[in-house]
LOFI-794471 format. One record per atom (N, C-alpha, C, CB): y, x, z negated; atom name; residue number from 1. Coordinates in steps of 0.1 Angstrom, whole numbers, plus 5000, padded with zeros to 4 digits. Each point is the difference from the previous one (the first is absolute). Glycine has a CB too. Layout:
<drenbas>
yy: Y | xx: X | zz: Z | site: CA | pos: NUM;
...
</drenbas>
This chain:
<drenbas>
yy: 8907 | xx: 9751 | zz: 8372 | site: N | pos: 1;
yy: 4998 | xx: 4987 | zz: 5007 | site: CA | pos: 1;
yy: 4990 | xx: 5003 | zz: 5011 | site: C | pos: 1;
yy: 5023 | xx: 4991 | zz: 4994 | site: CB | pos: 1;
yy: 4969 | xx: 4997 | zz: 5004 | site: N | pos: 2;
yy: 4987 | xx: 5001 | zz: 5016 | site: CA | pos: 2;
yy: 5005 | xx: 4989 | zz: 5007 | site: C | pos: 2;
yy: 4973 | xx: 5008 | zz: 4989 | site: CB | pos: 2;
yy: 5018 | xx: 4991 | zz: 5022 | site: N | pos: 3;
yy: 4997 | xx: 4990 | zz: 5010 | site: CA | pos: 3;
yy: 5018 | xx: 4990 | zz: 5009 | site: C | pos: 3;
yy: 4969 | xx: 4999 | zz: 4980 | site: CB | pos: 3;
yy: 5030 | xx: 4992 | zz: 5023 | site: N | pos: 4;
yy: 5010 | xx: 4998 | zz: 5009 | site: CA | pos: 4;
yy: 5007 | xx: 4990 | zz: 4991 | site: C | pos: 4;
yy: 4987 | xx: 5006 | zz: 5025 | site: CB | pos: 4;
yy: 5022 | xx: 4990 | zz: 4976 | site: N | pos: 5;
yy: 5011 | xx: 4989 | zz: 4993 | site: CA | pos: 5;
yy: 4996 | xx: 4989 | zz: 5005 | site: C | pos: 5;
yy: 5020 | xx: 5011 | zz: 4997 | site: CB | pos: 5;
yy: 4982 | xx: 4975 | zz: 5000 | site: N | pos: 6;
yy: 5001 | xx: 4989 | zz: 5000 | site: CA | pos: 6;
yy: 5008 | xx: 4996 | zz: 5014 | site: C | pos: 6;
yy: 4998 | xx: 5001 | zz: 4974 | site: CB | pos: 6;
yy: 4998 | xx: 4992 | zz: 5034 | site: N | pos: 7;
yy: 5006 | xx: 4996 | zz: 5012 | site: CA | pos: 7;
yy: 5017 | xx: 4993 | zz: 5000 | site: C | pos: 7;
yy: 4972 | xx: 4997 | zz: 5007 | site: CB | pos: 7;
yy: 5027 | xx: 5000 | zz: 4979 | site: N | pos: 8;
yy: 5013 | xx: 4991 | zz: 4997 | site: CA | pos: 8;
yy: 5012 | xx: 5008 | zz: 4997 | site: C | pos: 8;
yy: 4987 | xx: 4981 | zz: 4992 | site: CB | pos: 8;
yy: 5006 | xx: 5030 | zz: 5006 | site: N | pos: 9;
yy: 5011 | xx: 5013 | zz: 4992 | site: CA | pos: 9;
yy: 5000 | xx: 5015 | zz: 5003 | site: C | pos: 9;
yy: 4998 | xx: 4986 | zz: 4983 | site: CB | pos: 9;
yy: 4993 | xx: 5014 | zz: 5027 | site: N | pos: 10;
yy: 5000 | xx: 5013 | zz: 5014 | site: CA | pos: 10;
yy: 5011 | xx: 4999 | zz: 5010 | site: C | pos: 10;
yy: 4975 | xx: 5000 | zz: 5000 | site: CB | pos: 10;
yy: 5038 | xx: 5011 | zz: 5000 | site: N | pos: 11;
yy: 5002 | xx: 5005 | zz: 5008 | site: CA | pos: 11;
yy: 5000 | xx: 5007 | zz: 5009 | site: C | pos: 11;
yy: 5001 | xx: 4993 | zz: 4990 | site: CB | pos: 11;
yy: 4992 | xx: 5002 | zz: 5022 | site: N | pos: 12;
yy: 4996 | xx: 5015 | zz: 5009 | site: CA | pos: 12;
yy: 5008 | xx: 5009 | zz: 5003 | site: C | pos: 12;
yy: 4987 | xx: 4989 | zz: 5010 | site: CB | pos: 12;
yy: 5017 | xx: 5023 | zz: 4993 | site: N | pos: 13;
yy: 5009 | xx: 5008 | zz: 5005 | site: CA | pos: 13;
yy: 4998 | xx: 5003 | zz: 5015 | site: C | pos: 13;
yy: 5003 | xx: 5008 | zz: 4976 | site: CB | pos: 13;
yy: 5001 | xx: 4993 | zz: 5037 | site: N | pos: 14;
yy: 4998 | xx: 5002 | zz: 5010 | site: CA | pos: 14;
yy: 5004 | xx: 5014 | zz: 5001 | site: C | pos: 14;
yy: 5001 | xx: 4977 | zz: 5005 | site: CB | pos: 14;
yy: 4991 | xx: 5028 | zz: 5002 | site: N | pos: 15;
yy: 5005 | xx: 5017 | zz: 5004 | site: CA | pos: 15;
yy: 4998 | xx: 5001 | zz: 5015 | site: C | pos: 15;
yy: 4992 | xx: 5013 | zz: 4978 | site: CB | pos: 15;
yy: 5019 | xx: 4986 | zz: 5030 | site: N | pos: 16;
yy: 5003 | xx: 5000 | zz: 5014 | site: CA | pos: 16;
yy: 5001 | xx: 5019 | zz: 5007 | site: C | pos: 16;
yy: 5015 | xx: 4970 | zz: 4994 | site: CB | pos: 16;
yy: 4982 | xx: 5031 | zz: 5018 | site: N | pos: 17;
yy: 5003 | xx: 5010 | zz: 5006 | site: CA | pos: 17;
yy: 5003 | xx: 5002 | zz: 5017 | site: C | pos: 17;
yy: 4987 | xx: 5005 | zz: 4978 | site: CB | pos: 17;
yy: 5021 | xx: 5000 | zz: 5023 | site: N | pos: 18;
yy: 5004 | xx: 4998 | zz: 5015 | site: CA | pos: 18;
yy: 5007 | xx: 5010 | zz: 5003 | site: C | pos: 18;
yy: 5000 | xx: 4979 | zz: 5001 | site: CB | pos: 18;
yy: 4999 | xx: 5021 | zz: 5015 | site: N | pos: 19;
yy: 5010 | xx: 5013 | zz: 5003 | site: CA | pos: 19;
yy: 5010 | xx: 4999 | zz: 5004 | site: C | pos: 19;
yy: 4988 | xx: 5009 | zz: 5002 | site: CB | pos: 19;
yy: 5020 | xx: 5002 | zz: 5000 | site: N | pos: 20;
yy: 5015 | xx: 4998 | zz: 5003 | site: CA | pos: 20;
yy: 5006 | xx: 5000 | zz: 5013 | site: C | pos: 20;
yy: 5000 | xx: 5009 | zz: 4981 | site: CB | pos: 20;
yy: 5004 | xx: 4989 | zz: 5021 | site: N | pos: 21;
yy: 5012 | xx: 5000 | zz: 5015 | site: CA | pos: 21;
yy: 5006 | xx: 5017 | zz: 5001 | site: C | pos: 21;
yy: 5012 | xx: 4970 | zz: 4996 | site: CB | pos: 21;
yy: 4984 | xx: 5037 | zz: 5013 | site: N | pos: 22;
yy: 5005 | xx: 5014 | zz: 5000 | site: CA | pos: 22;
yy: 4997 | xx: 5006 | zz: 4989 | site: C | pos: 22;
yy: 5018 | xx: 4994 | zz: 5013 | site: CB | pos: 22;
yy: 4969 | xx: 5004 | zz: 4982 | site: N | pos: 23;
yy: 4994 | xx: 5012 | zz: 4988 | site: CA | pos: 23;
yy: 4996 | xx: 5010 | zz: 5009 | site: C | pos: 23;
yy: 4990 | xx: 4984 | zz: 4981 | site: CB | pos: 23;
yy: 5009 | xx: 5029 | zz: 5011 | site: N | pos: 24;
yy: 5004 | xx: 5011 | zz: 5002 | site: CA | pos: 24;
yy: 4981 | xx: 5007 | zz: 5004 | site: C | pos: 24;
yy: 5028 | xx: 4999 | zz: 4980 | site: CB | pos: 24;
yy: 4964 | xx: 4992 | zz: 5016 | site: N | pos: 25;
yy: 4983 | xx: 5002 | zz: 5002 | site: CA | pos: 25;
yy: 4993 | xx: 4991 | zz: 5001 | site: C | pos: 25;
yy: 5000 | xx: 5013 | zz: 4989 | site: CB | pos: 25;
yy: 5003 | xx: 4978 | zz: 5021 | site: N | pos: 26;
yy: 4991 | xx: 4987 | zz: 5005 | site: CA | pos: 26;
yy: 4989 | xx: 5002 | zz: 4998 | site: C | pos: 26;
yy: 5011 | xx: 4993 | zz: 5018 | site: CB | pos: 26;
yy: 4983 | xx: 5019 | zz: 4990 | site: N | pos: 27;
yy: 4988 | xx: 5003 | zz: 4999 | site: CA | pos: 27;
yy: 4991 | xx: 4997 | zz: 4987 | site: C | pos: 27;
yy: 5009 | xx: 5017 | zz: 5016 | site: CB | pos: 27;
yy: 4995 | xx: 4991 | zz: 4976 | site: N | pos: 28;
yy: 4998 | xx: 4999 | zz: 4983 | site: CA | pos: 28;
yy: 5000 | xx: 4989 | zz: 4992 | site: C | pos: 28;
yy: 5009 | xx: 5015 | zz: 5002 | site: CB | pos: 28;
yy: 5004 | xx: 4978 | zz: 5006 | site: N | pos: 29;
yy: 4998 | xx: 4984 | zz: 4990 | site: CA | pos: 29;
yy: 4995 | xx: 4991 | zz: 5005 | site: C | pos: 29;
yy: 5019 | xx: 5001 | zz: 4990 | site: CB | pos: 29;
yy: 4972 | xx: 5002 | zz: 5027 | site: N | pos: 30;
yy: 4995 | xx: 4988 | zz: 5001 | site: CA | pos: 30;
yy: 4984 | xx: 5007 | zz: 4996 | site: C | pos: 30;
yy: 5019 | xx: 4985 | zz: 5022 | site: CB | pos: 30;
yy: 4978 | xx: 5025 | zz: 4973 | site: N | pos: 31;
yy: 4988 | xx: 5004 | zz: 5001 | site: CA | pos: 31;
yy: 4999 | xx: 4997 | zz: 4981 | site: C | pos: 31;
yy: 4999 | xx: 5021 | zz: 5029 | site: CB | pos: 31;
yy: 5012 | xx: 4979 | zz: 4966 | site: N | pos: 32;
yy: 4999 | xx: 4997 | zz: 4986 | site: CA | pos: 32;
yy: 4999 | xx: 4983 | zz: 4996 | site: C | pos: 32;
yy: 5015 | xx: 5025 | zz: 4997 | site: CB | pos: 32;
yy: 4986 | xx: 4970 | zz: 5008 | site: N | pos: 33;
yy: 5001 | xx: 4984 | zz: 5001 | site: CA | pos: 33;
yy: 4990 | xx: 4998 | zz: 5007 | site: C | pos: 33;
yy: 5023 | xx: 4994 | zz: 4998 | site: CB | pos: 33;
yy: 4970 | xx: 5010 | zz: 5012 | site: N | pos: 34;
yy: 4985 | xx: 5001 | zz: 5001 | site: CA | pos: 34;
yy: 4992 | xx: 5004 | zz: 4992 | site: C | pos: 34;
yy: 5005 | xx: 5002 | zz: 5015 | site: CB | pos: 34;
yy: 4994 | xx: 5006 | zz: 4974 | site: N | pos: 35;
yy: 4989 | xx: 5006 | zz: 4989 | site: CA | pos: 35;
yy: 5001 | xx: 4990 | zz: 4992 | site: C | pos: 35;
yy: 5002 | xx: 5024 | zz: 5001 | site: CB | pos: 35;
yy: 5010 | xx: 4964 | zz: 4995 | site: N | pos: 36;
yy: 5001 | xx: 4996 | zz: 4991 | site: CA | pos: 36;
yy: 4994 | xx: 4985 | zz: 5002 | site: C | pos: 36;
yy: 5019 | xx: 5018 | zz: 4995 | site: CB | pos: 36;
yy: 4984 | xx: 4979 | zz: 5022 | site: N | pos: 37;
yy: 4995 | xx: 4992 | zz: 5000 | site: CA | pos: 37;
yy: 4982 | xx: 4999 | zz: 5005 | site: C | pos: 37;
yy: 5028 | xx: 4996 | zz: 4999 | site: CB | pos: 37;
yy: 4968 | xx: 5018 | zz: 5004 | site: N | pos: 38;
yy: 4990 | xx: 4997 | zz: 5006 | site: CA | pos: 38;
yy: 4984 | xx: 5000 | zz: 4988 | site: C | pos: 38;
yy: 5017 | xx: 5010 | zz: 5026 | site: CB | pos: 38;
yy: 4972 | xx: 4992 | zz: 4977 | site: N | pos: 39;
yy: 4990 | xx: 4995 | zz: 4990 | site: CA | pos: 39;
yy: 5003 | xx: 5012 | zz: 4989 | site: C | pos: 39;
yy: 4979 | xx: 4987 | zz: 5016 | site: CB | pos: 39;
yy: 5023 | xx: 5026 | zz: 4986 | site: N | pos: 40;
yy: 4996 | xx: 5007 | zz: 4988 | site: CA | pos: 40;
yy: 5011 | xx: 4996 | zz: 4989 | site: C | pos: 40;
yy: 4987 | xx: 5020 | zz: 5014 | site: CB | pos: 40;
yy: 5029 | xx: 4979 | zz: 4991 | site: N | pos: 41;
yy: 5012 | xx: 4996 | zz: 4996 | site: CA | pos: 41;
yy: 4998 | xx: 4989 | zz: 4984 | site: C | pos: 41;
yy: 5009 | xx: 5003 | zz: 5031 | site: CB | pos: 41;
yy: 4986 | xx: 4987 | zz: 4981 | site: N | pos: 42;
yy: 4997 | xx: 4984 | zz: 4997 | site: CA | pos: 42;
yy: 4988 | xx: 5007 | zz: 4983 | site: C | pos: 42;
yy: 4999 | xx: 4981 | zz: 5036 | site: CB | pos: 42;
yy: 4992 | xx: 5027 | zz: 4965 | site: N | pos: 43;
yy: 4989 | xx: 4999 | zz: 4992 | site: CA | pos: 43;
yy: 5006 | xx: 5011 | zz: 4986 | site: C | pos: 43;
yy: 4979 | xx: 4994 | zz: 5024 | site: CB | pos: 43;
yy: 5032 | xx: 5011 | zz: 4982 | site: N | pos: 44;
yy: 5008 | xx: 5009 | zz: 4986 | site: CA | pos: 44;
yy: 5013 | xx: 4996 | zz: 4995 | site: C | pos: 44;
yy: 4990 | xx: 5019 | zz: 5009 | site: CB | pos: 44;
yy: 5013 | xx: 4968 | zz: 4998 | site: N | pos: 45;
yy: 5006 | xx: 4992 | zz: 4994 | site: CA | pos: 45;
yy: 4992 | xx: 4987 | zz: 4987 | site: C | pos: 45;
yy: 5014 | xx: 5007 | zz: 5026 | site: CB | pos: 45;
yy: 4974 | xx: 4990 | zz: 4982 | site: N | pos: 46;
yy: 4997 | xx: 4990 | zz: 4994 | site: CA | pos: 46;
yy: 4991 | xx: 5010 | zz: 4985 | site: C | pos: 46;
yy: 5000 | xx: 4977 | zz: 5026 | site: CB | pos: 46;
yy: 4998 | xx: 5032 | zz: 4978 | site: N | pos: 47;
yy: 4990 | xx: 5007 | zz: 4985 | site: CA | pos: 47;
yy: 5015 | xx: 5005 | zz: 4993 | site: C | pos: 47;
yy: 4969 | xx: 5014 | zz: 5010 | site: CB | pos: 47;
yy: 5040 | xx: 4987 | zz: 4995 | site: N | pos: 48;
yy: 5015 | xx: 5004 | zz: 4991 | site: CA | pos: 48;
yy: 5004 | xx: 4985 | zz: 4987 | site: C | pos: 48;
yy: 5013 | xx: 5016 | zz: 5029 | site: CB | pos: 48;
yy: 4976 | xx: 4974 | zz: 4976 | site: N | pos: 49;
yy: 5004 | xx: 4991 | zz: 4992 | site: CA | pos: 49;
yy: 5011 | xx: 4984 | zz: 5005 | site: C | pos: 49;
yy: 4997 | xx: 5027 | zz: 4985 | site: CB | pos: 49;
yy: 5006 | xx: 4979 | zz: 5030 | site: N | pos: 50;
yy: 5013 | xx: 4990 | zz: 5008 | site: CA | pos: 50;
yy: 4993 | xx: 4994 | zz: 5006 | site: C | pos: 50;
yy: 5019 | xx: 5013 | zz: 5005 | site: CB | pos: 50;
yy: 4984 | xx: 4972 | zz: 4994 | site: N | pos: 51;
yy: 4992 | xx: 4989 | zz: 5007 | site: CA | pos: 51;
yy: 5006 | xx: 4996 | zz: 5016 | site: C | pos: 51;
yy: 4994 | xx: 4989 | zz: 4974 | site: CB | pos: 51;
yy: 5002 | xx: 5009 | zz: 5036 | site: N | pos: 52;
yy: 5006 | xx: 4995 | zz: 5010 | site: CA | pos: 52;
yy: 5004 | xx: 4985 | zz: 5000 | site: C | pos: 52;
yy: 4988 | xx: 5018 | zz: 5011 | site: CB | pos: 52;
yy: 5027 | xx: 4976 | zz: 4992 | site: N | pos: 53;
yy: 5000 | xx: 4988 | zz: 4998 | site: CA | pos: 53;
yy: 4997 | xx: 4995 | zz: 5018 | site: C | pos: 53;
yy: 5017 | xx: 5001 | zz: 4974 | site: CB | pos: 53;
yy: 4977 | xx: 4989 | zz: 5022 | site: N | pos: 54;
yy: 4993 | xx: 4989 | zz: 5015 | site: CA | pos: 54;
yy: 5010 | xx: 5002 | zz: 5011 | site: C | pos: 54;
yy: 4988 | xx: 4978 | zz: 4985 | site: CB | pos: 54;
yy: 5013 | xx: 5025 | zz: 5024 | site: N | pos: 55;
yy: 5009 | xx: 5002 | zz: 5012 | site: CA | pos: 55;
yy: 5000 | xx: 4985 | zz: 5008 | site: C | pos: 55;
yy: 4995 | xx: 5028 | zz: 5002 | site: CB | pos: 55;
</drenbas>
């Protein structure tokens, strides 16, 4: 199968990330939720094939 489904019968899946209350490497998970979200993140997400839905 190619290209994207039908708007009437696409489920998007959301993939959320956040950090924790008394995690053990703040440092780390805010610097990892930074890469993900910042441009290079964003541009190896979207050539992975994952579309961003409209915020």
């Amino acid at each position: 199968m190619a290209g994207t489904l039908p708007a009437a019968i696409q489920s998007p899946t959301i993939y959320a990330a956040a950090l924790v209350a008394g995690g053990s490497n703040d440092a780390a998970a805010r610097a990892y939720l930074r890469s993900l979200t910042g441009a290079e993140g964003r541009a190896a997400i979207t050539k992975a094939g994952i579309e961003s839905l409209a915020r």
